[in-house]
C-alpha positions as CSV (number, residue, x, y, z in Angstrom):
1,X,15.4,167.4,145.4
2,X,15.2,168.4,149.0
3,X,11.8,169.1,150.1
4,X,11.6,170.2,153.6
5,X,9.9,174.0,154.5
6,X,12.9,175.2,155.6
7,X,14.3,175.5,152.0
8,X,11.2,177.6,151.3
9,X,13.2,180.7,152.2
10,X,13.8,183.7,150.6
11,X,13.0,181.3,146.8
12,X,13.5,184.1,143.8
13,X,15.2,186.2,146.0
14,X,17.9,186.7,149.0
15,X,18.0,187.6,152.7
16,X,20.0,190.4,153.9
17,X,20.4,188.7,157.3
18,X,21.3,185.3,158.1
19,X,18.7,183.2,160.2
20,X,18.8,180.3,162.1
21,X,16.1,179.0,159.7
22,X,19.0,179.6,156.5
23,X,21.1,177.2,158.4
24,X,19.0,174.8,159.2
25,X,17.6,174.5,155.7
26,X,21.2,174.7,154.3
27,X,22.3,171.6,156.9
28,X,18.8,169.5,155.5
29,X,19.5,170.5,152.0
30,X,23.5,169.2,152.5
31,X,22.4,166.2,154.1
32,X,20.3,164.7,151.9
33,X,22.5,165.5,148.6
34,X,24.5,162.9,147.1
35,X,25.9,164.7,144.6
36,X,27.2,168.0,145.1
37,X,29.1,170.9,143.8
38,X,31.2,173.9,145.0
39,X,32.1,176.7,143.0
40,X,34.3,179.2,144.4
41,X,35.6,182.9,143.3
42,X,38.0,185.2,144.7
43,X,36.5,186.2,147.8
44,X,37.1,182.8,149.0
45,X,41.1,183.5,148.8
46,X,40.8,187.7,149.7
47,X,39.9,185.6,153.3
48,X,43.2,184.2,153.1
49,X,44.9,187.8,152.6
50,X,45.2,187.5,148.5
51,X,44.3,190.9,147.0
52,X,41.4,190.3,144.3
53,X,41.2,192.3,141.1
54,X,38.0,194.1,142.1
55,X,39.6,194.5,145.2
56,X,42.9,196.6,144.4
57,X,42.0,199.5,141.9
58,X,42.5,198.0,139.0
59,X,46.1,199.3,139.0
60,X,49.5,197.8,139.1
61,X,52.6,200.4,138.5
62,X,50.4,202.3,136.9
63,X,48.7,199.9,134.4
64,X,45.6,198.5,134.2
65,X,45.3,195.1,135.6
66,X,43.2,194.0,132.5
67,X,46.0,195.5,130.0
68,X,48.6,193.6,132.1
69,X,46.9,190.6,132.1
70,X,46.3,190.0,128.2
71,X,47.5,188.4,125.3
72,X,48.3,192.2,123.5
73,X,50.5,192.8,127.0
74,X,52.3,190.0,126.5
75,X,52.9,190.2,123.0
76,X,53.8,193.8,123.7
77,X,56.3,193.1,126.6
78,X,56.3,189.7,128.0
79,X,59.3,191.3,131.5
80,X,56.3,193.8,132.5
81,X,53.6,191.0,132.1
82,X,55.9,188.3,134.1
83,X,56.8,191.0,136.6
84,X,53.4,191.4,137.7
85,X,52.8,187.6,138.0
86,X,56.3,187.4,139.8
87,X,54.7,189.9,142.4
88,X,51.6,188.1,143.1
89,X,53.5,184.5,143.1
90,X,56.0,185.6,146.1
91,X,53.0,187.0,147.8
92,X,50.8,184.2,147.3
93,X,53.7,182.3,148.5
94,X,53.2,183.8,152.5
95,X,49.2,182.9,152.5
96,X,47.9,180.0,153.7
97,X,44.8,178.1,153.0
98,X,41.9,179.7,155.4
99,X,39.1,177.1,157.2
100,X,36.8,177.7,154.2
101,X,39.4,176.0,152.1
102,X,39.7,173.3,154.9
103,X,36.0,172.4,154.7
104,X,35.8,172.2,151.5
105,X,38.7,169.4,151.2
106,X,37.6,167.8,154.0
107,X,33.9,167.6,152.0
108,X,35.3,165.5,149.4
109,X,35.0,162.7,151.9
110,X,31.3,163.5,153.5
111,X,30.0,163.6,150.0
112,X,29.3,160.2,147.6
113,X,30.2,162.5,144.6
114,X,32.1,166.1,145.3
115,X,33.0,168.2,142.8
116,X,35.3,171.5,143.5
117,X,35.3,173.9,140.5
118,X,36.7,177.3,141.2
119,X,37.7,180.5,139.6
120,X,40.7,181.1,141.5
121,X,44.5,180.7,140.3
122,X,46.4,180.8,143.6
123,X,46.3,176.7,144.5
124,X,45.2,177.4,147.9
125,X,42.6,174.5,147.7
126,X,45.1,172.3,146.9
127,X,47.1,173.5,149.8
128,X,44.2,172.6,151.6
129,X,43.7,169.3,150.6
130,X,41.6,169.2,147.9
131,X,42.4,166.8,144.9
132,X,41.0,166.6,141.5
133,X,40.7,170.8,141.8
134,X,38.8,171.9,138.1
135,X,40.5,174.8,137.9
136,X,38.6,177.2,135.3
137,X,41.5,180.3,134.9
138,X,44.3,177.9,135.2
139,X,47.1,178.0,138.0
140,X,49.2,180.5,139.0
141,X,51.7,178.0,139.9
142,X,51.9,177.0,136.4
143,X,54.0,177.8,133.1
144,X,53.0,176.9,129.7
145,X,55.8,177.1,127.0
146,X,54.9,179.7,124.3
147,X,56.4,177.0,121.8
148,X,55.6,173.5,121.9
149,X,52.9,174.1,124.6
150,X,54.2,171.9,127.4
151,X,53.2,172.8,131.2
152,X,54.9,172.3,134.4
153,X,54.6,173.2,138.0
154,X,57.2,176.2,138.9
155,X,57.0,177.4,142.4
156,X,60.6,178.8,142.6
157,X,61.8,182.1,142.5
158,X,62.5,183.2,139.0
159,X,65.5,185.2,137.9
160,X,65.2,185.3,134.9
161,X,61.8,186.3,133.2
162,X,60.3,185.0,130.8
163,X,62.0,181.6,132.2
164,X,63.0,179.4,129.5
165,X,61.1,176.1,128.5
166,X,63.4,173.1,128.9
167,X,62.4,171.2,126.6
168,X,62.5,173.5,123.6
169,X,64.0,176.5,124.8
170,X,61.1,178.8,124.1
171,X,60.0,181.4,126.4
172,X,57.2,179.9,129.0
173,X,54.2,182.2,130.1
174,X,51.3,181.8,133.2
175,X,49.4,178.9,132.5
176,X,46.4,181.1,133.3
177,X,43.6,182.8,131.4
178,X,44.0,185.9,130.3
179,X,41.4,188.9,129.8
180,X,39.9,188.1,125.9
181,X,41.0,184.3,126.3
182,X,38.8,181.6,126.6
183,X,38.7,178.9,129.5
184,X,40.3,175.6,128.2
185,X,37.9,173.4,127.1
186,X,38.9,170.7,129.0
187,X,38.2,171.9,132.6
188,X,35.3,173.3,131.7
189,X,33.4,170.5,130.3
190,X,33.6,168.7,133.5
191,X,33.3,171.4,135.5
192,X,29.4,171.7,133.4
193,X,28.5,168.1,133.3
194,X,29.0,168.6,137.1
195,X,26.8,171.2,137.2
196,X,24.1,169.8,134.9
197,X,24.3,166.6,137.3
198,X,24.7,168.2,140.6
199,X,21.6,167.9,143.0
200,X,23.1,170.9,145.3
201,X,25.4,173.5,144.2
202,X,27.1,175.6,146.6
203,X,28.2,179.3,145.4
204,X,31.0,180.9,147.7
205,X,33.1,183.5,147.6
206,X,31.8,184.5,144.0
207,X,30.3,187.6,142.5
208,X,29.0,185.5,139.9
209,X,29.5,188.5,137.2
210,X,32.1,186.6,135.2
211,X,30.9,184.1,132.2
212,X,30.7,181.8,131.5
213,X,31.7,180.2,135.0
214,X,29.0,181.9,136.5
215,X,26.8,180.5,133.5
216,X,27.3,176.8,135.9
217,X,25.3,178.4,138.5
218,X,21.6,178.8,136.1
219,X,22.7,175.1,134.5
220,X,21.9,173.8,137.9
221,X,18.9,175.8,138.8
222,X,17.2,175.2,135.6
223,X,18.0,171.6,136.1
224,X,16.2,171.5,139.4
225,X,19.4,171.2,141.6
226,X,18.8,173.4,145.1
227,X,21.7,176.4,144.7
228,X,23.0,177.7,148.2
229,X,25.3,180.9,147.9
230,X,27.4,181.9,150.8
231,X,28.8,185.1,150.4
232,X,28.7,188.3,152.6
233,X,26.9,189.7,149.9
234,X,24.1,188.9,147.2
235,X,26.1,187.9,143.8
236,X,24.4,188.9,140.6
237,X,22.9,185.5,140.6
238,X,21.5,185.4,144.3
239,X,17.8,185.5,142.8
240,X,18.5,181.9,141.6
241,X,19.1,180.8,144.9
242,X,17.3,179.1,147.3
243,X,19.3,179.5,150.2
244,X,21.4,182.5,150.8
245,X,24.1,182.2,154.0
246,X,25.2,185.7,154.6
247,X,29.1,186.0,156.0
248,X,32.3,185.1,154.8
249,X,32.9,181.7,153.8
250,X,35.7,180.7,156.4
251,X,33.2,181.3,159.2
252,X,29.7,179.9,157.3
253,X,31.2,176.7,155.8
254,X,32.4,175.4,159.5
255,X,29.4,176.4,160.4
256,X,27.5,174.1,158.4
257,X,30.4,171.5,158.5
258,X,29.6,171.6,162.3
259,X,26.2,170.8,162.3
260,X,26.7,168.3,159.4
261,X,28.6,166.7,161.4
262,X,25.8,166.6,164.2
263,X,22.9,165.5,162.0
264,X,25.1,162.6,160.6
């Protein structure tokens, strides 16, 4: 644990303005951690030009995202529910990753242990660079078969929705978490022995209102790690950290890298 005064800022609380101080304690606190953890929401992507659910009204054709975006949707009319992830897959497919995303895969290399966990479904991390992603709401890029549960990568176009699984000929869904489903169990065990073991756990991009991926945030701080959220504005769990970088992330994280890269 990182002990220099210039991590004594704003402790229990947040700033509403950035300070050269916030940096500089960010930059200490960053280069004295060994093992560290990002965990990134949608307003890392919206940077990139992806729309985010709190961002678009809560409406597609009419419906509500959540009712789209559920098991009972699905069960109800699987076209409607694979019509809406058709839309977001071609437009996801004209964004590219932003220099957030670029930091971020270029950190798995300054850092002894890095760990990427995020919230997001588009793959733009991956795009990016990234590798070993723990994706907590799946991947958009993903199909799961409805029958015998296989997945596979499907970037194409699809004509014909639901598309088909090959193996058994069942009809395939989004490999992502609905609304009333919970995360696979898989991702997010590591993505919380990360976060139990993590000496520094950035927050960006995230209004840490969703659980219980923003439950990995209070693991670290209650296990002493420092937590440093970068976001243009306080999350719900800003009062947990120590250092709060005000802006969007593609113009903080270079920041940071910048100077990282100075003090190394």
């Amino acid at each position: 644990m990182v002990t220099d005064r210039n991590l004594l800022i704003e402790r229990g609380g947040y700033n509403s303005r950035m300070t050269s101080d916030d940096l500089d304690g960010a930059v200490v606190a960053l280069a004295a951690a060994v093992r560290v953890v990002a965990l990134t929401g949608a307003g890392v992507s919206a940077e990139s030009g992806v729309p985010t659910f709190r961002g678009t009204g809560g409406l597609w054709e009419g419906h509500r995202v959540e009712e789209i975006a559920s098991p009972e949707a699905w069960r109800a009319d699987p076209l409607v529910v694979w019509r809406f992830y058709e839309t977001r897959r071609r437009k996801l497919a004209t964004v590219s990753p932003n220099p957030g995303h670029l930091v971020l895969a270029r950190w798995q290399e300054r850092f002894e242990e890095f760990a990427l966990v995020t919230q997001n479904v588009d793959g733009l991390h991956q795009a990016a660079g990234s590798r070993d992603v723990i994706e907590l709401h799946g991947n958009i890029w993903r199909v799961r078969c409805t029958g015998c549960g296989a997945e596979r990568m499907e970037r194409r176009q699809l004509d014909e929705m639901p598309p088909r699984c090959p193996r058994c000929g069942a009809a395939e869904r989004p490999a992502v978490v609905w609304f009333g489903e919970c995360l696979p169990e898989e991702p997010f065990e590591r993505a919380t022995r990360a976060a139990l073991d993590a000496e520094l756990l950035l927050v960006v991009g995230t209004s840490a209102q969703v659980y219980p991926a923003a439950g990995l945030v209070e693991m670290t701080a209650v296990n002493g790690g420092t937590v440093i959220e970068v976001n243009p504005e306080p999350s719900a769990l800003a009062h947990v950290a120590s250092i709060s970088l005000r802006g969007p992330s593609g113009e903080i994280l270079p920041r940071l890298d910048e100077r990282l890269g100075e003090a190394s």
